[in-house]
Backbone as CSV, one residue per row, in Angstrom:
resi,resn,N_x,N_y,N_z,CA_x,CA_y,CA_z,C_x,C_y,C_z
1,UNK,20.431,-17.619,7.308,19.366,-18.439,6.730,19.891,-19.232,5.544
2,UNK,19.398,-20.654,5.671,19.458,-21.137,3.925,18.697,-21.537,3.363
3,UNK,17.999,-21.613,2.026,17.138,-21.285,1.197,17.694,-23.054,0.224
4,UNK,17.174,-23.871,0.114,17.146,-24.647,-0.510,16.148,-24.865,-1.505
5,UNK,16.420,-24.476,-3.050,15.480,-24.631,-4.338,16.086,-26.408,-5.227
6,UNK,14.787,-27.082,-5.064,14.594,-28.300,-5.696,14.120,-28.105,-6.772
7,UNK,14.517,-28.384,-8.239,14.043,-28.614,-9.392,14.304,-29.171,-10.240
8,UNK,13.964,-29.682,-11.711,13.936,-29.965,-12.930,15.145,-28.870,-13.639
9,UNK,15.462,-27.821,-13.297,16.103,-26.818,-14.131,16.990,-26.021,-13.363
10,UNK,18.211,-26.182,-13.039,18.605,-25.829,-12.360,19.511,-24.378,-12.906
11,UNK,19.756,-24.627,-14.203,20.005,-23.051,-15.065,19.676,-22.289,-15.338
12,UNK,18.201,-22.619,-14.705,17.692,-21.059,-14.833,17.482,-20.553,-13.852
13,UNK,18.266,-20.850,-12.556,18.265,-19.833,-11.167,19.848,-19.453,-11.954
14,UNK,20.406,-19.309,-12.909,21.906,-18.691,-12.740,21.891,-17.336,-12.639
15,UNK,21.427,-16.865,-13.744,21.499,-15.000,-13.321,20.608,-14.546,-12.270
16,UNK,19.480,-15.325,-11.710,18.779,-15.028,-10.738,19.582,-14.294,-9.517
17,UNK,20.278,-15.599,-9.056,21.515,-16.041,-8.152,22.761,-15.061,-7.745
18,UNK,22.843,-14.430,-9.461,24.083,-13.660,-9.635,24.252,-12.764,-9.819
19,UNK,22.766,-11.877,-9.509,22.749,-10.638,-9.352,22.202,-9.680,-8.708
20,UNK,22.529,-8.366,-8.627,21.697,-7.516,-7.926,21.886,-8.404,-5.967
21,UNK,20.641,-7.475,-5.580,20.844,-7.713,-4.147,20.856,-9.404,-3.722
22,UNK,20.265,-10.425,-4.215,20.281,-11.775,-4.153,22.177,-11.912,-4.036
23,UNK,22.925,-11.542,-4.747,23.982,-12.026,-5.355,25.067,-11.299,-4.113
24,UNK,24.855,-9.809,-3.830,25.396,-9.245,-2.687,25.210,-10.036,-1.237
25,UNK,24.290,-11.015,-0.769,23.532,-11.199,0.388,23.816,-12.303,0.711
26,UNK,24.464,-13.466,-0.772,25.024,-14.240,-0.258,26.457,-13.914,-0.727
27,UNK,27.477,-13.093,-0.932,28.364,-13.022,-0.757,29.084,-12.510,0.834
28,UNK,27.752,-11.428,1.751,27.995,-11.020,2.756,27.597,-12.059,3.853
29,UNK,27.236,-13.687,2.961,27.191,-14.337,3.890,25.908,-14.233,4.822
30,UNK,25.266,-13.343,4.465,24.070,-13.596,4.994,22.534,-14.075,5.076
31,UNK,22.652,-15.065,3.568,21.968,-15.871,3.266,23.072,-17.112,2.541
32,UNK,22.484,-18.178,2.139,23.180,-19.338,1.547,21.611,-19.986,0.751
33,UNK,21.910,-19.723,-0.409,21.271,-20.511,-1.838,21.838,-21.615,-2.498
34,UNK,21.163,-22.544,-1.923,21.613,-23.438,-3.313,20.183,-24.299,-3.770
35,UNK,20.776,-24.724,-5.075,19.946,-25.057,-6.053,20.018,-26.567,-6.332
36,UNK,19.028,-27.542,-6.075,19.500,-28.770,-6.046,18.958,-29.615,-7.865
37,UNK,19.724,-30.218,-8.648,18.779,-30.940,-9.365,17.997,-32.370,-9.059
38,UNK,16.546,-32.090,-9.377,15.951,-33.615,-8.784,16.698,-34.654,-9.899
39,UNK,17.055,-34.463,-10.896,17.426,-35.618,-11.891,18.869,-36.246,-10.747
40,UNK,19.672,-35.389,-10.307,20.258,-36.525,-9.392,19.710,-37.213,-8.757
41,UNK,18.374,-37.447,-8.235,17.761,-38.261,-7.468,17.597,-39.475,-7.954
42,UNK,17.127,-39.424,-9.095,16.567,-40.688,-10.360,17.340,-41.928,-10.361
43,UNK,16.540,-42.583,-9.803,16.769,-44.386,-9.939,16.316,-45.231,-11.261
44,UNK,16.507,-44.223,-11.850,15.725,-44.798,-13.336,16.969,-44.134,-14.597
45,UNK,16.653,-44.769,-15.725,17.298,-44.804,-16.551,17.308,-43.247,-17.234
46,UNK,18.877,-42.644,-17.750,18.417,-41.760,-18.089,17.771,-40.381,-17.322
47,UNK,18.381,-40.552,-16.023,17.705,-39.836,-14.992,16.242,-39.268,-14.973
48,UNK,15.703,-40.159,-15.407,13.984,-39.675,-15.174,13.326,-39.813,-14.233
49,UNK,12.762,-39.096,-13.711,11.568,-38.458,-12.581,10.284,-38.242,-12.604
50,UNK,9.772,-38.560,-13.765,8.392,-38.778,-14.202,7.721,-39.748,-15.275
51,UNK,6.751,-40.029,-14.886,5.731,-41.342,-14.901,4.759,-40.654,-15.550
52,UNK,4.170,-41.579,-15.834,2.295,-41.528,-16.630,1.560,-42.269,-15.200
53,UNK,0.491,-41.189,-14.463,-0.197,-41.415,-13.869,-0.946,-42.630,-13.670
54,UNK,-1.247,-43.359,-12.461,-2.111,-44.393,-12.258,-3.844,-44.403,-12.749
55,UNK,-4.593,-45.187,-13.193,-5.691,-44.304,-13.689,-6.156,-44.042,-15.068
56,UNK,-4.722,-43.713,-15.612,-4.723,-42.738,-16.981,-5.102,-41.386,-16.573
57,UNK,-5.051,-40.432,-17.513,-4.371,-39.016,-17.276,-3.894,-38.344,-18.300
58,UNK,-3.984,-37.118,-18.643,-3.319,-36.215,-19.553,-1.840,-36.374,-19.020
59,UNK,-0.750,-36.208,-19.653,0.724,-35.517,-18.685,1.351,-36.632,-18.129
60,UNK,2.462,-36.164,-17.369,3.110,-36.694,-16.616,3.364,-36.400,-15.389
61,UNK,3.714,-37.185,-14.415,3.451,-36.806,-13.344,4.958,-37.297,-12.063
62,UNK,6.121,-36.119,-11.944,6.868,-36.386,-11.000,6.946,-37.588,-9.676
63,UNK,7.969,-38.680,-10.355,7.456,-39.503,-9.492,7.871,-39.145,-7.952
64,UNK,7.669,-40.138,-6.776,7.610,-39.768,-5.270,9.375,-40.120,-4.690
65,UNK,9.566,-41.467,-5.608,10.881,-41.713,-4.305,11.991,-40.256,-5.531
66,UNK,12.016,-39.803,-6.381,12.641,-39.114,-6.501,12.725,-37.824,-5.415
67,UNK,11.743,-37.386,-5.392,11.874,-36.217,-4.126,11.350,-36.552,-3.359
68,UNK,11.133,-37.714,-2.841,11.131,-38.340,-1.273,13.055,-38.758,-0.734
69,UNK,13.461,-38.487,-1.416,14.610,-38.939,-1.663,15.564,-38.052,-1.392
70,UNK,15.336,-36.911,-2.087,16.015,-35.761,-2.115,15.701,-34.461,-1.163
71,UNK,14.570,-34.626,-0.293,14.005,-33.785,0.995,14.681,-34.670,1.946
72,UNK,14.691,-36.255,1.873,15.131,-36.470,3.139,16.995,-36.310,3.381
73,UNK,17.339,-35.973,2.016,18.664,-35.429,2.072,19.231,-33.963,2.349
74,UNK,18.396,-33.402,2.064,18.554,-32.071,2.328,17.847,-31.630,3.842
75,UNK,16.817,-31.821,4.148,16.051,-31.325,5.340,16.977,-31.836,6.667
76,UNK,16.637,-31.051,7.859,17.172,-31.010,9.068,15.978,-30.982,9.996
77,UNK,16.337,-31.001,11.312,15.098,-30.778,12.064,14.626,-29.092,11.822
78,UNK,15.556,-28.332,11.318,14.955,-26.828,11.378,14.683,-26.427,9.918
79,UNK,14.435,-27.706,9.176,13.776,-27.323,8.097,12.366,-27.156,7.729
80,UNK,11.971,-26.339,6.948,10.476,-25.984,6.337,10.321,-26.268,4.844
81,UNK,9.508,-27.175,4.649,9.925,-27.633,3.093,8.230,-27.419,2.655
82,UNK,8.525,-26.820,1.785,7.402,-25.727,0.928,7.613,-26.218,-0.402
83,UNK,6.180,-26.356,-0.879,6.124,-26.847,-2.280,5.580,-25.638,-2.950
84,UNK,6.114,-25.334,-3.730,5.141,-24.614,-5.037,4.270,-24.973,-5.631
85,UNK,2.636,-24.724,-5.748,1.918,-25.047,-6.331,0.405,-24.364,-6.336
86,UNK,-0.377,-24.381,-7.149,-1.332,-23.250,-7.839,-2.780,-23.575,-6.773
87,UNK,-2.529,-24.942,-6.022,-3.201,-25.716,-5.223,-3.460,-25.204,-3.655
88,UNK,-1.968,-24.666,-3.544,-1.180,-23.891,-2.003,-1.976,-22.093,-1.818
89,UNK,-1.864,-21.940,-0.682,-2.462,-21.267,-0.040,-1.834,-19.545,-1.001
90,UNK,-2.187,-18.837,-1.277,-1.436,-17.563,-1.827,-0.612,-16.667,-1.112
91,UNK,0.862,-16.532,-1.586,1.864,-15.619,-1.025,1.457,-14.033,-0.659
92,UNK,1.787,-13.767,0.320,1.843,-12.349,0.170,2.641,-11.752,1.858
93,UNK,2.736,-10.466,1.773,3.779,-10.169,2.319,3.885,-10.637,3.980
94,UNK,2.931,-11.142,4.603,2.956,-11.661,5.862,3.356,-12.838,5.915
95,UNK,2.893,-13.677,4.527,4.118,-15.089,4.291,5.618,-14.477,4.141
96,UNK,5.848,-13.831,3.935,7.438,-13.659,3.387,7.655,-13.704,4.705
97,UNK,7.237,-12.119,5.799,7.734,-12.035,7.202,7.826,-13.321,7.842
98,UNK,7.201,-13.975,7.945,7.099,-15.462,8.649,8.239,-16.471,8.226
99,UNK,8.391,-16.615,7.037,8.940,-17.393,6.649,10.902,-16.937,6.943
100,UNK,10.974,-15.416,6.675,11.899,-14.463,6.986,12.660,-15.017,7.979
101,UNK,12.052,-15.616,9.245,12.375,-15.507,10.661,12.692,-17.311,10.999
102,UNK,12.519,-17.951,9.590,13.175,-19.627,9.433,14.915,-19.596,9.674
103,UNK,15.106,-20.758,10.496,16.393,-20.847,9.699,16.764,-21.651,8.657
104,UNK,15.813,-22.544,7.968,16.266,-23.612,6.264,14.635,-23.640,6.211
105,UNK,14.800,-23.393,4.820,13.314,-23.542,3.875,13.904,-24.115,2.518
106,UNK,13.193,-25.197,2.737,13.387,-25.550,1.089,12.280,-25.660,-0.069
107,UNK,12.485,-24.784,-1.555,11.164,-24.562,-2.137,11.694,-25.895,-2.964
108,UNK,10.293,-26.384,-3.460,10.315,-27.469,-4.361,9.356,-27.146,-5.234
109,UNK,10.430,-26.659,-6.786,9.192,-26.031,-7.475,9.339,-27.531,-8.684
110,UNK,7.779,-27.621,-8.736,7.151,-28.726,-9.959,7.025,-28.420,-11.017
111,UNK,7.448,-29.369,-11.929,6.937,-28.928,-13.448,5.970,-30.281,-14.002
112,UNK,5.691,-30.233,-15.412,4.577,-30.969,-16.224,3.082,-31.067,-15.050
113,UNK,2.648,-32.012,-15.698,1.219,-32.375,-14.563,1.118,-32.169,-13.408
114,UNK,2.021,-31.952,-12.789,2.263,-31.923,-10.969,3.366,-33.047,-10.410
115,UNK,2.907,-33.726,-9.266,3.540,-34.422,-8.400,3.102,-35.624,-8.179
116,UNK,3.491,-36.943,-7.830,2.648,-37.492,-6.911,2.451,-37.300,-5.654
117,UNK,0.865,-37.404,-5.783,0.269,-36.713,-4.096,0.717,-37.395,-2.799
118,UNK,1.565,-38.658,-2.909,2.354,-38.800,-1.907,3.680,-37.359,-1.032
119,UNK,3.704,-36.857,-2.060,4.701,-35.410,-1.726,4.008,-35.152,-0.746
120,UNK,2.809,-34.697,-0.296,1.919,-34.442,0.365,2.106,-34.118,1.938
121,UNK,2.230,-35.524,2.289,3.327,-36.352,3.274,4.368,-35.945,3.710
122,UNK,5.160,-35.081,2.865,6.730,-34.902,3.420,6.689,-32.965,3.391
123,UNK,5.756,-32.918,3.064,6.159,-31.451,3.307,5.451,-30.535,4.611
124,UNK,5.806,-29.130,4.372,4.897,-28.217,5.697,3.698,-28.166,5.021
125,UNK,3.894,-27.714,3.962,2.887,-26.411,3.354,3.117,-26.091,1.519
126,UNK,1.887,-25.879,1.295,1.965,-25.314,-0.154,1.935,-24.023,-0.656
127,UNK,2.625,-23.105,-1.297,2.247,-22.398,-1.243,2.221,-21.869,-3.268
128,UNK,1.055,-20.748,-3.475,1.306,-20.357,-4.608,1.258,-18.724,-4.779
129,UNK,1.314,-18.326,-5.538,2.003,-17.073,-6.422,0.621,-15.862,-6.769
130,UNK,-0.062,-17.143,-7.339,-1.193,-16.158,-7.912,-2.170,-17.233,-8.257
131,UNK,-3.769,-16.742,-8.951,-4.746,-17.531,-9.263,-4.587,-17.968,-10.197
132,UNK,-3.210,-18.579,-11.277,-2.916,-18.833,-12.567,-2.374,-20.089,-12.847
133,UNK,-1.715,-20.661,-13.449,-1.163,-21.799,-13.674,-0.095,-21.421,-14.511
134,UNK,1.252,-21.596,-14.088,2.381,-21.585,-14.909,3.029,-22.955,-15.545
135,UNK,4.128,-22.855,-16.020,4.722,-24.429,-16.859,5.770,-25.074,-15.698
136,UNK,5.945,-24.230,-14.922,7.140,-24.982,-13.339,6.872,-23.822,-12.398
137,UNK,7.310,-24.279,-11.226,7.448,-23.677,-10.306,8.703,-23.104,-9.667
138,UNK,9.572,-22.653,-11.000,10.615,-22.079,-10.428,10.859,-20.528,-10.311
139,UNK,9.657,-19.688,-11.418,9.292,-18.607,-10.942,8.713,-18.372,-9.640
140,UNK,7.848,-18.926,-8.895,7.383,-18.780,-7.988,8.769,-18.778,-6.976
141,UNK,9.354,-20.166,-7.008,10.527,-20.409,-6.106,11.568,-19.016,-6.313
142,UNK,11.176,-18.760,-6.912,12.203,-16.513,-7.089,11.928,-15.978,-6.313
143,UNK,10.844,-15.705,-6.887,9.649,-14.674,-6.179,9.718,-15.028,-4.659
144,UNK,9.676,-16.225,-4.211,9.762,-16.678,-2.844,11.189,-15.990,-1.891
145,UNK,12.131,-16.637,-2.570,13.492,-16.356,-2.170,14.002,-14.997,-2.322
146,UNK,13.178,-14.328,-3.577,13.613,-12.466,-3.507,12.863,-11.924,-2.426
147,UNK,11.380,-12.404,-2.058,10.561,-11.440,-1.028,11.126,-11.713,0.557
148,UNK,11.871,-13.131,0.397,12.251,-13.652,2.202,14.290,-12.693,1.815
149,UNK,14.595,-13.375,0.992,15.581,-12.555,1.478,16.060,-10.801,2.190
150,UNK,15.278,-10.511,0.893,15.260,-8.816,1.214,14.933,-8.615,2.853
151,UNK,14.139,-9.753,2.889,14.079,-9.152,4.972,14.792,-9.808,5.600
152,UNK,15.831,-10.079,5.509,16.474,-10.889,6.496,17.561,-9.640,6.834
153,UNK,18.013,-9.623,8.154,18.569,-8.194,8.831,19.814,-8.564,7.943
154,UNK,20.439,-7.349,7.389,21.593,-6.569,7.161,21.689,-6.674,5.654
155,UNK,20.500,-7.228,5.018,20.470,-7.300,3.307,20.315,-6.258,2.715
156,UNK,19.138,-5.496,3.383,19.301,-3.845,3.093,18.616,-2.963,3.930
157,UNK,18.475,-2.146,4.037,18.504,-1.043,5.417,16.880,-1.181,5.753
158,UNK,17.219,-1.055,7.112,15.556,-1.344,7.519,14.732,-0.727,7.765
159,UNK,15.114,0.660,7.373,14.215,1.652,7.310,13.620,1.429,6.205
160,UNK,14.217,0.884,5.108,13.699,0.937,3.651,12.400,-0.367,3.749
161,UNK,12.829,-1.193,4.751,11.908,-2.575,4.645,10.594,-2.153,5.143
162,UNK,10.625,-0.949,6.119,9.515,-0.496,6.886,8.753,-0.043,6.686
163,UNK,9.476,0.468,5.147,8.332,1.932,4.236,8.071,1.095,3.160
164,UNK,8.085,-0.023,3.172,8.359,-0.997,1.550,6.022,-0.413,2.037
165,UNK,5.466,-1.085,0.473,4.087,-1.188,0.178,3.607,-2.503,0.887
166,UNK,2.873,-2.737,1.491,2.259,-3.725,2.266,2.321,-4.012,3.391
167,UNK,3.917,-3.079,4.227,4.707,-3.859,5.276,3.437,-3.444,6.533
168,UNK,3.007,-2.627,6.682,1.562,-2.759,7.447,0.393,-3.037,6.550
169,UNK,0.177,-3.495,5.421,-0.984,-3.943,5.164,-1.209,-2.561,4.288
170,UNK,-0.915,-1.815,3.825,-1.261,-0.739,2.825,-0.380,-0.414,2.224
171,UNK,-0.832,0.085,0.728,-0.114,0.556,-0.292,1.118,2.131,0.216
172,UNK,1.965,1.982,-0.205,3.195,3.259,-0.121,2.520,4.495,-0.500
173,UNK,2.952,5.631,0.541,2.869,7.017,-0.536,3.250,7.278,-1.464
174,UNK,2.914,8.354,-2.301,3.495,8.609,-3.515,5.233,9.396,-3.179
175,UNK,5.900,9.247,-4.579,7.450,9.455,-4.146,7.848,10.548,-5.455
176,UNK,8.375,11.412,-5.041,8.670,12.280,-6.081,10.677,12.543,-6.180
177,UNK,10.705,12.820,-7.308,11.992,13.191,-7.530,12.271,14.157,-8.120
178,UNK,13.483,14.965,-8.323,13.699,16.089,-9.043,13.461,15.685,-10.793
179,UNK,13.649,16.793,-11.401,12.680,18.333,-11.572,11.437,18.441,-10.419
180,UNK,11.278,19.898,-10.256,10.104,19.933,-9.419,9.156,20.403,-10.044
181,UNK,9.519,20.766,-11.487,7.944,20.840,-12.504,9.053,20.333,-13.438
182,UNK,7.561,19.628,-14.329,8.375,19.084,-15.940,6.749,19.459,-16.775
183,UNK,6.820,20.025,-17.869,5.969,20.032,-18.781,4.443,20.375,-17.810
184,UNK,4.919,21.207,-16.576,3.218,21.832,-16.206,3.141,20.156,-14.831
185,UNK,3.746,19.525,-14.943,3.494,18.204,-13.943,4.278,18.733,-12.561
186,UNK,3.979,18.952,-11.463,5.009,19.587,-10.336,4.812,18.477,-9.126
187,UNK,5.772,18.423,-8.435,5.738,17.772,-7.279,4.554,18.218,-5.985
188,UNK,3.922,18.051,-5.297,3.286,18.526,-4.303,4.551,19.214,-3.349
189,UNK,4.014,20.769,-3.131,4.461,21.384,-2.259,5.085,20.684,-0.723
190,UNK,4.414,20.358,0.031,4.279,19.947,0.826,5.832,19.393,1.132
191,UNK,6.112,18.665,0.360,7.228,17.758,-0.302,8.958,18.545,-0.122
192,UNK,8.118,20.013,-0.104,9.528,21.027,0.044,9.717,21.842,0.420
193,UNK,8.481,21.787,1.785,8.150,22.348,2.704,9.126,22.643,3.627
194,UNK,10.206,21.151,3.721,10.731,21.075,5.219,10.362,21.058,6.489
195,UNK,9.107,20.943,6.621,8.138,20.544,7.937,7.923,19.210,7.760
196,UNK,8.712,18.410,8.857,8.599,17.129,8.836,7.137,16.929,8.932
197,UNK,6.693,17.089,10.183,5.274,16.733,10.350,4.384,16.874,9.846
198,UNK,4.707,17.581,8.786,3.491,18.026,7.808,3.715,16.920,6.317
199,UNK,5.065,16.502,6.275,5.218,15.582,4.897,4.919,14.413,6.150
200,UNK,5.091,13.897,7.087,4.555,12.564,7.437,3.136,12.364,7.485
201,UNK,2.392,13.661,7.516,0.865,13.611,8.192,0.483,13.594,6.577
202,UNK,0.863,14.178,5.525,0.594,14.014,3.890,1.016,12.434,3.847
203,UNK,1.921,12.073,4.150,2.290,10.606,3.021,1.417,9.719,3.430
204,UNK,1.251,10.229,5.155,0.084,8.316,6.027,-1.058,9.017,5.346
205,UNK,-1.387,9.904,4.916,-2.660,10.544,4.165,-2.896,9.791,3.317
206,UNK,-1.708,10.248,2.296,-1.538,10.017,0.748,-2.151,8.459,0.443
207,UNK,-1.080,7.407,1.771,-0.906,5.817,1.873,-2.541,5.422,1.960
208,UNK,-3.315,5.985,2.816,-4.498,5.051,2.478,-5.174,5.613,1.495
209,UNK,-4.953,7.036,0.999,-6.197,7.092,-0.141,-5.394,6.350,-1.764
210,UNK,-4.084,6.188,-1.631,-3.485,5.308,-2.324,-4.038,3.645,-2.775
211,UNK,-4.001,3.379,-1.302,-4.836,1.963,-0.983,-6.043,2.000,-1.404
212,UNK,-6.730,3.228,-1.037,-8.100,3.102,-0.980,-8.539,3.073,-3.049
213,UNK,-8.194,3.648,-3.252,-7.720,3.677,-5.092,-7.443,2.819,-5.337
214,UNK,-6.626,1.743,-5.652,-5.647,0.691,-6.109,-5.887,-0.497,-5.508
215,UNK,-6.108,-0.806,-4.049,-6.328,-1.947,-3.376,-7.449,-1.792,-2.365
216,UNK,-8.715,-1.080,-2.510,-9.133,-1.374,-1.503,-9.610,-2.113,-1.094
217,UNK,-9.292,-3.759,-1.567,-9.377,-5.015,-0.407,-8.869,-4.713,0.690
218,UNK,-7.728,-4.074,0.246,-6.597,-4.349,1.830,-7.091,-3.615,2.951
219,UNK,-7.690,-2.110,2.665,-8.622,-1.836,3.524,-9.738,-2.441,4.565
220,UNK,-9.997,-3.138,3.214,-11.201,-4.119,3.662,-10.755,-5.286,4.815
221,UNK,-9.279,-6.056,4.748,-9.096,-6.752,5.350,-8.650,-6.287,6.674
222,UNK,-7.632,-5.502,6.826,-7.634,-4.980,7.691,-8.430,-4.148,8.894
223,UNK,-9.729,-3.853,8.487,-10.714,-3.701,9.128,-11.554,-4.881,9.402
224,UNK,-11.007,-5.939,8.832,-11.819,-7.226,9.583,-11.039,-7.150,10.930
């Protein structure tokens, strides 16, 4: 897979990039990141990319042939070009799977006022993070590229992807580690039992009254 991030800031994907499992995944070659700056795009002085809106307007507003410019350089026919924005539909873990199974996605995260809504036009899809408003969209563009990578086969073991929280739509069991008491706090028996079937029939237990505590939307949706 390759993962193409468009932005205003391109130094602050560096330690992103360069560490931990992101940093292993494209060294094993089994993803490819790169990070494009839109200021190379800029036909304007000073490499600038943003305008004062038509209209009038608070802000500024990313002009179009800059990243009309720079998608039609990067994109292929097997590209998916995804914008970041608070506007776009909300991430969550059935976007990642989907997106997982691309072969080129490119995020285009925005900063100041937005875009011009000509962008509109050149992309798949919008997508955002949460119900909030941030200062760019290059957190989101992380968050994007950490949740799709981790599933892409051989990044990390897939048993682990299977038991991850959400991967059917409900929260994880609870997970214990040694000491098996600390200060009167003990692990559930069950746990050290050594009867498989009895710690699997506890954890799918544990998992929805987990959910049912903490998220029970997800309950909720899933029974739609």
């Amino acid at each position: 897979m390759k993962i193409d991030i468009v932005t205003l800031f391109p130094e602050l994907f560096n330690d992103f990039l360069n560490t931990s499992i992101i940093s292993k995944a494209q060294q094993r070659n089994l993803v490819e990141i790169q990070v494009t700056d839109l200021r190379d795009y800029s036909k304007r002085n000073h490499k600038q990319v943003d305008d004062t809106p038509y209209g009038g307007g608070v802000g500024m507003l990313l002009d179009f042939p800059s990243i009309y410019d720079c998608i039609e350089d990067l994109k292929t026919e097997k590209s998916k070009v995804i914008l970041m924005s608070p506007q776009g539909k909300l991430f969550n873990q059935e976007t990642a799977n989907t997106l997982a199974v691309e072969k080129h996605i490119i995020l285009i995260a925005g900063h100041y006022e937005g875009f011009d809504a000509r962008i509109e036009e050149i992309i798949d899809e919008e997508i955002s993070i949460g119900d909030y408003v941030l200062t760019g969209g290059e957190i989101p563009a992380m968050v994007i590229t950490d949740a799709v990578t981790r599933l892409i086969p051989g990044v990390i073991m897939e048993a682990s992807v299977k038991e991850d929280s959400l991967y059917e739509g409900i929260l994880k069991y609870p997970q214990y580690t040694k000491p098996y008491e600390y200060k009167g706090y003990k692990v559930p028996d069950v746990l050290l039992s050594g009867h498989h079937a009895n710690i699997e029939k506890w954890r799918k237990k544990m998992a929805i009254e987990v959910t049912m505590k903490k998220r029970p939307d997800l309950l909720k949706k899933n029974k739609d």
